[in-house]
C-alpha positions in Angstrom: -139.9 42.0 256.6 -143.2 41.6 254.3 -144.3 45.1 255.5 -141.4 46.9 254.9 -141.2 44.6 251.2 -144.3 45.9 250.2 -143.1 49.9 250.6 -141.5 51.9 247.8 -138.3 51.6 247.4 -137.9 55.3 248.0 -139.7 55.2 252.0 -137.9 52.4 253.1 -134.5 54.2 251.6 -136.4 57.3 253.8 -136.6 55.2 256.9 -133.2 53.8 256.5 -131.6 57.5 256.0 -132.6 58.6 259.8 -131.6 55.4 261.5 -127.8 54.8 262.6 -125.6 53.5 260.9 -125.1 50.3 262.9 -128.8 49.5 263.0 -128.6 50.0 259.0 -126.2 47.3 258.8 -128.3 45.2 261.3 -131.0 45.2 258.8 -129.1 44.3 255.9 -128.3 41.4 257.6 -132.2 39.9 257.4 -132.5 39.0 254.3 -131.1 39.3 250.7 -133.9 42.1 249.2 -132.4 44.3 252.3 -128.8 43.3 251.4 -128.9 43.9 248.3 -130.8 47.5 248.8 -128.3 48.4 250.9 -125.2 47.1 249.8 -125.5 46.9 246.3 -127.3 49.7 245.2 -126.3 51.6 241.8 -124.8 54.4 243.4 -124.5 55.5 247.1 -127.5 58.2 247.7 -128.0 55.8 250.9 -124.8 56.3 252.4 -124.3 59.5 251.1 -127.5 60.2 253.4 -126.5 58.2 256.0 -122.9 60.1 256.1 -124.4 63.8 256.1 -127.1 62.8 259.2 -124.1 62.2 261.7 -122.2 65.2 263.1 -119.3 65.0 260.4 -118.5 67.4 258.1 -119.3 67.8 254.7 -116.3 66.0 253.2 -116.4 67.4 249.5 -116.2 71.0 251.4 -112.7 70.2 253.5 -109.2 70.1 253.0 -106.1 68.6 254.3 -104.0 70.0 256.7 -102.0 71.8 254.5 -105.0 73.4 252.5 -105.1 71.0 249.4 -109.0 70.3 248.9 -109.7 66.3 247.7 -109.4 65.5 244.2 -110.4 61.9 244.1 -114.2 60.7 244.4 -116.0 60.1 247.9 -116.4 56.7 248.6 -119.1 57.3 251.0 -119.8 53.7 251.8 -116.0 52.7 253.0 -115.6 55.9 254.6 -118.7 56.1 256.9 -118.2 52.6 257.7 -114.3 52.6 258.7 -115.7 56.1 260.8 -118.4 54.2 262.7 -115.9 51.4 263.3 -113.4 53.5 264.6 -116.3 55.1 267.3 -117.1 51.4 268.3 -113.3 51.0 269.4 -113.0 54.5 270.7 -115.7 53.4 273.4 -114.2 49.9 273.7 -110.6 49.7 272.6 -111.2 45.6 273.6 -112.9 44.7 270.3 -110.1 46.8 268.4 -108.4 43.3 265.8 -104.4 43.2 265.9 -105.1 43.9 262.2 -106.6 47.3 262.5 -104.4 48.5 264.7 -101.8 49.8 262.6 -103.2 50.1 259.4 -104.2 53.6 258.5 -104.7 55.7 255.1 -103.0 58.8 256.0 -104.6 60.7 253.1 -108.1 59.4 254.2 -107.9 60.9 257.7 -111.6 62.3 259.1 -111.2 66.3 259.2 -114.2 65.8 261.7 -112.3 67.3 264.4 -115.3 67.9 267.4 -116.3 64.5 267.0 -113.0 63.2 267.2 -112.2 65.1 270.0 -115.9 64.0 271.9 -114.9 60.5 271.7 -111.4 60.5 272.9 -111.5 63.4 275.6 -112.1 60.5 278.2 -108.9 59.6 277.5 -109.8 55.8 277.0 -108.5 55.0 273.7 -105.4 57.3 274.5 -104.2 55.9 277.6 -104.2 52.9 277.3 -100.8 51.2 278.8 -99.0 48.0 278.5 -100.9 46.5 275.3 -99.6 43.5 273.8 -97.3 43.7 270.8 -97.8 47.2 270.8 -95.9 48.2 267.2 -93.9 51.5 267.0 -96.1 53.1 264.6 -99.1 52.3 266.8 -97.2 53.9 270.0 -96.5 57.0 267.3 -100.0 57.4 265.7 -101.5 57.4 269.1 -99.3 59.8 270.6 -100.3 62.2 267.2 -103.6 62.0 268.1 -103.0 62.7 272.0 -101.2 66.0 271.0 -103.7 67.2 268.8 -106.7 66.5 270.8 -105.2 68.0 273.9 -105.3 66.8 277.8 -107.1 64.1 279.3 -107.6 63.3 282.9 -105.1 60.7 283.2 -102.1 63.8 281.9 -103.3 65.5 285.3 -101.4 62.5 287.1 -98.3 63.4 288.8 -96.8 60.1 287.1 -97.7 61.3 283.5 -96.9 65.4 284.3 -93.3 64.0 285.6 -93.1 61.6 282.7 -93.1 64.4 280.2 -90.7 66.3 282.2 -88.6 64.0 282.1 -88.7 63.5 278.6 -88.8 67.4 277.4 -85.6 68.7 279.6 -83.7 65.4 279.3 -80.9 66.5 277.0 -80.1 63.5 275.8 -83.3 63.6 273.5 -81.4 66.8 271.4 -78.5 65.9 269.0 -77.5 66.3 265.6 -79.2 63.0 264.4 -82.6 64.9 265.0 -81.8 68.1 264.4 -82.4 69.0 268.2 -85.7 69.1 267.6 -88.9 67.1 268.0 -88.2 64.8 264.9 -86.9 61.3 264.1 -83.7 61.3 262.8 -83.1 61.5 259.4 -82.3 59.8 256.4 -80.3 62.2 254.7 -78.4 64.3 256.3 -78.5 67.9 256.5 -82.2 67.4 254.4 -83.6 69.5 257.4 -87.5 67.5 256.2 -87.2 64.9 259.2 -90.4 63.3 259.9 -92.2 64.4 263.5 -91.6 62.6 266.5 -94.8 62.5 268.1 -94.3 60.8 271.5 -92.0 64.0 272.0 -94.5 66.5 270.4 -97.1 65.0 273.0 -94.8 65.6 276.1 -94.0 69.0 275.3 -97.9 69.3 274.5 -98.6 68.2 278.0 -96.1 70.9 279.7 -97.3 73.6 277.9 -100.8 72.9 278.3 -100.7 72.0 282.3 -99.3 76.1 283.0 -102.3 76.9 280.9 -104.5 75.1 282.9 -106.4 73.6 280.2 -108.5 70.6 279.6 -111.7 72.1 278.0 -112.1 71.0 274.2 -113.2 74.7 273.1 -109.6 75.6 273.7 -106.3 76.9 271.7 -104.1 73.7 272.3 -107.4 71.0 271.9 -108.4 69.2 268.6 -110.4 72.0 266.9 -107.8 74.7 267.0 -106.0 72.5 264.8 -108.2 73.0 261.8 -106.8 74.8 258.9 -108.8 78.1 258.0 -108.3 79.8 254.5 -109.9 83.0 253.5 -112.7 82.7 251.4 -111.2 83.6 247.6 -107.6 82.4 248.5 -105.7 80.0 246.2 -103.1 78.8 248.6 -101.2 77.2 245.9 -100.9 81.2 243.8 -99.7 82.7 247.4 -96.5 83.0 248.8 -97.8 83.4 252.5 -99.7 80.3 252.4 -99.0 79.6 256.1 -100.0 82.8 257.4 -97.0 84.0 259.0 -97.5 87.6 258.6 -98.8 89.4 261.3 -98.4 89.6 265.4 -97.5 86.3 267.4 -97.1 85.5 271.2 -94.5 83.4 272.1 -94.7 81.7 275.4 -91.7 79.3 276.4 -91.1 77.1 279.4 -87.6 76.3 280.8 -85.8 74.5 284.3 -83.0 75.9 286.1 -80.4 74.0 283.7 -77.4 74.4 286.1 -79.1 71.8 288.1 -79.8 69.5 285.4 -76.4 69.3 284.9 -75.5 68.7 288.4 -76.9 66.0 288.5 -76.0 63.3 285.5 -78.6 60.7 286.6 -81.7 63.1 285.8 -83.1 62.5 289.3 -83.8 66.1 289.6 -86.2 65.6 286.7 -88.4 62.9 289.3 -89.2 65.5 292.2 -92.4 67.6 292.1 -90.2 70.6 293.5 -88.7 71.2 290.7 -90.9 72.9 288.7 -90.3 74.6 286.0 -91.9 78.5 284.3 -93.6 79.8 281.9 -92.8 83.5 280.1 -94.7 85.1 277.4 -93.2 87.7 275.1 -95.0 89.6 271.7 -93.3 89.3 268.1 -94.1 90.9 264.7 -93.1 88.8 261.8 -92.7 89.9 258.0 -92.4 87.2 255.1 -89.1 88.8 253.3 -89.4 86.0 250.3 -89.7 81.9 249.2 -88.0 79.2 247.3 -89.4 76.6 245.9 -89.8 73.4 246.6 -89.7 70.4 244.4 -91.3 68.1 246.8 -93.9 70.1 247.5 -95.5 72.0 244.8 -97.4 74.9 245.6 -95.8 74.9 249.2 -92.8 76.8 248.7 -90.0 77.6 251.5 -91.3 80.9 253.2 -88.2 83.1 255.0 -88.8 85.5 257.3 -87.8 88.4 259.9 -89.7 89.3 263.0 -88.8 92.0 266.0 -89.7 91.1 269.7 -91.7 93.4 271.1 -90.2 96.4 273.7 -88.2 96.4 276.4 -86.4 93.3 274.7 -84.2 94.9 271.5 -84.1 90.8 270.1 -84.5 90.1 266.4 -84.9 86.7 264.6 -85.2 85.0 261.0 -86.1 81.9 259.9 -88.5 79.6 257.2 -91.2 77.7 257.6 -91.4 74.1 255.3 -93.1 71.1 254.8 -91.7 68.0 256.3 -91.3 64.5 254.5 -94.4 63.7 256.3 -96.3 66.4 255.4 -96.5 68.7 258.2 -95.1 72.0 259.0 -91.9 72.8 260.0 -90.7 75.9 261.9 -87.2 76.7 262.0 -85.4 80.1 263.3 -83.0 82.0 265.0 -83.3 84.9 267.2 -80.9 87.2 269.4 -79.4 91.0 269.8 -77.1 93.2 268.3 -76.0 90.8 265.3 -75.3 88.1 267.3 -77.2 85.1 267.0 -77.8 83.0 270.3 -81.3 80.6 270.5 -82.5 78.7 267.9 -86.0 77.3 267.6 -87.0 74.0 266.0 -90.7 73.2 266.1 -93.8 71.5 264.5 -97.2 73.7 263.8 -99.4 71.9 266.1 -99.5 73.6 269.3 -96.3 73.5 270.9 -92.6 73.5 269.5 -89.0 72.8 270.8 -86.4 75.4 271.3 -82.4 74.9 271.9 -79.6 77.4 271.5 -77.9 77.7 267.9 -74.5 76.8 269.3 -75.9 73.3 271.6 -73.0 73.9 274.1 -73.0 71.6 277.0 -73.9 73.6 279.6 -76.9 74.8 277.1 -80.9 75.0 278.7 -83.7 73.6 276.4 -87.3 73.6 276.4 -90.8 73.8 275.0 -92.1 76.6 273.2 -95.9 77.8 272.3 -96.0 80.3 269.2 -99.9 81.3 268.5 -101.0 84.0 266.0 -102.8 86.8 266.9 -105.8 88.0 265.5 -105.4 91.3 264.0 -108.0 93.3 266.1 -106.9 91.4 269.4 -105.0 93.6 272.0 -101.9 91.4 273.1 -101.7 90.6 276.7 -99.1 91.7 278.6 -95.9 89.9 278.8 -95.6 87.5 282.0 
């Protein structure tokens, strides 16, 4: 390392900045001038460097998922390296430490969505089966990242599509304790915040996604179509649409012949390929009509809303759209004709959302729903 002694500080910090980041930490590792240059350094320029060569976004620029831009400092250093650990597993999910398996910093999480999505589209990391000691919050935290990064090829599997069927139109996963929706029951009852059940978010992702066809990560229900976009200018905390739920929406819903679920108590129906079920789209316009605050959530306030389905259907429907306990965002309405009120939709903004009927009689059908937002020059398709 005598060469490489003898250069200004500033070259070898040069060299250094276009290397990766592993190799940077192989070098530290030679001897203590190198250790110390890299690791205990005044400030982090290097790793700052380091950060902005790889394919990440420029983390002082982003914001979380619900628009809030970062107020604490970067730690560049802790950040870059929990990242580049996190690839190493990603491509060998072997090395991954019992430690490091649960423990996550949800208000850390990378907002680098396409690289994200480039390492996990093989599917490796995601479907993985039968791992030992396998905690709950591991099982959920992987099943967040399978919905929002979209299909792999192991979802193509007749065992996996027939898995999540079995899971979305089994109505014994809809009851009062989770609001028939895709959430974990709750805490308090009535509170109507229940945190998201993401093993049943992912199986309604997978049915929804399989009539599209779709396995491609440049589209609507992979990783990047997840990134919140704000208009240049807007305040989100000053506005009372900070969701953006005015405008034109397509609602596409999937259902089974439901009389033959319930002909059949052990679910068996739910096992055969034949029974497959459809996919309808329909058009709605929704208005924001006005919000209420919320105390938990400052600067997120409850939004309420009408909409009108588009012709031949005569169909209105209201609801609101909150922020869970967890931080996401909650859809909740009601729709039906001439005053009287007869589905109701409970659902998660990520891609795909659960609808019941507002009265959850027994003989009542269930299934997933997709609602996307139009853009405003976009002609609607027709309705299927």
């Amino acid at each position: 390392m005598t060469i490489l002694h003898e250069l200004p500080v500033e070259t070898f910090e040069e060299i250094l900045a276009h290397c990766d980041p592993l190799e940077v930490a192989a070098v530290s590792r030679c001897d203590r001038f190198c250790y110390e240059l890299i690791n205990n350094a005044p400030d982090q320029h290097l790793w700052r460097a380091l950060y902005l060569a790889q394919p990440f976004d420029d983390p002082t620029r982003c914001v979380s998922q619900n628009g809030k831009p970062r107020v604490e400092q970067f730690d560049w250093k802790s950040e870059l390296q929990a990242i580049i650990r996190a690839r190493t597993i990603l491509k060998d999910a072997s090395i991954c430490k019992s430690h490091e398996r649960t423990q996550i910093s949800t208000d850390k999480l990378s907002q680098n969505l396409r690289w994200v999505s480039h390492l996990t589209a093989g599917g490796v990391f995601l479907d993985l089966h039968g791992l030992e000691s396998e905690e709950e919050e591991e099982t959920r935290l992987r099943a967040k990242i399978h919905t929002l990064v979209g299909l792999t090829p192991a979802d193509y599997n007749l065992s996996s599509r027939l898995a999540a069927k079995g899971y979305v139109y089994n109505m014994r996963h809809y009851n009062w304790g989770n609001e028939f929706g895709p959430f974990l029951p709750s805490n308090t009852e009535g509170s109507g915040v229940a945190e998201v059940n993401w093993v049943h978010m992912k199986h309604i992702h997978r049915i929804i996604a399989m009539h599209l066809g779709e396995m491609a990560n440049d589209t609507p229900l992979s990783y990047p179509y997840t990134q919140a976009i704000i208009p240049e200018g807007m305040k989100l905390d000053e506005v009372e649409d900070w969701a953006g739920i005015n405008g034109t929406w397509l609602a596409s819903f999937c259902f089974l012949n439901h009389q033959v679920l319930l002909s059949e108590p052990d679910k068996s129906v739910l096992a055969r390929p034949d029974s497959e079920d459809v996919m309808r789209t329909i058009q709605l316009t929704v208005q924001v009509t006005h919000v209420k605050a919320d105390p938990k959530h400052p600067g997120r306030p409850k939004i309420y809303f009408v909409g009108v389905i588009a012709d031949p259907s005569t169909a209105t429907l209201n609801g609101h759209v909150r922020m869970t306990d967890d931080d996401e965002i909650r859809w909740s309405f009601v729709s039906g004709e001439q005053g009287e009120v007869v589905w109701s939709c409970e659902g998660v903004q990520v891609g795909g959302v659960r609808s019941t009927t507002i009265y959850h009689e027994d003989d009542d059908p269930i299934g997933p729903v997709w609602l996307r937002k139009l853009p405003q020059d976009a002609a609607p398709p027709s309705s299927t």
